[in-house]
C-alpha positions, 0 to 999 in steps of 0.5 A: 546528527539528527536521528530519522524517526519512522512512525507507521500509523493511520492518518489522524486529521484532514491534512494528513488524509489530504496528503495521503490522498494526493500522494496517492494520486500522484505516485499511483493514479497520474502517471495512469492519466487518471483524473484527481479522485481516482485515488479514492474508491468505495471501500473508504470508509470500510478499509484502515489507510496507513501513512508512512512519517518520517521526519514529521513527513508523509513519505508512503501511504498504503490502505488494508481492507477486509474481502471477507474473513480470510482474505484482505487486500493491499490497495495504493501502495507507495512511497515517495521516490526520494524515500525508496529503498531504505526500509520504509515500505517493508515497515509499511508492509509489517504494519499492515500484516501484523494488522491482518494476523490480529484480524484473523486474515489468512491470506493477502491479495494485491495488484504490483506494477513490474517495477515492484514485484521484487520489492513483493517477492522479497516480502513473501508475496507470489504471483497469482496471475498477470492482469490486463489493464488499459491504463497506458499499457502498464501490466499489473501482477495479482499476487498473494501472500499466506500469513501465518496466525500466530 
């Protein structure tokens, strides 16, 4: 029997930026019927991208940036459909708050579709308000979490 290994860390060379980019716009940018390169913004060489790897594999891919000392934001935030509910997004999640914690972040903002807010929720997360977006009628949710400094 093969044992699945799970590995959270940064992308470490084109391929895997690659890849992490192109399932973010697959996942994230496409059904919104926004163009290749939308899955990319300004913040790129300011923000720490993590890759999800199971199985030698890219499966989810999520990207934390600084807003100023306090407050951080969660940016494109998927995983692969086929990999969904079996903990690989709450170990996205894990990584990416023990990252803030060590840089001091008291609180964590981000933008969740309908179809994750549980998924949020269940991580802690709360709705701050509903967000009006023109992207083939989906609604978006700003949403917090408080984390505490250990």
């Amino acid at each position: 029997m093969t044992e699945n290994i799970l590995i959270i860390r940064q992308p470490m060379d084109k391929n895997e930026y690659e890849v992490m980019y192109d399932l973010r716009w697959r996942y994230l940018r496409r059904p919104l019927g926004q163009e290749k390169g939308s899955e990319k913004d300004d913040n790129e060489d300011c923000a720490i991208p993590f890759i999800a790897i199971l199985n030698d594999q890219i499966v989810g891919t999520a990207r934390f940036h600084k807003i100023n000392k306090k407050v951080a934001q969660i940016k494109y935030f998927t995983v692969e459909k086929l990999y969904r509910n079996q903990g690989i997004g709450c170990n996205l999640l894990s990584s990416i708050h023990f990252t803030a914690r060590n840089q001091r972040i008291k609180y964590i903002i981000l933008n969740s579709p309908v179809s994750a807010l549980n998924f949020f929720k269940k991580n802690g997360y709360e709705i701050v308000e509903k967000i009006k977006v023109n992207f083939n009628g989906i609604n978006l949710f700003k949403m917090k979490k408080t984390l505490r400094i250990f």
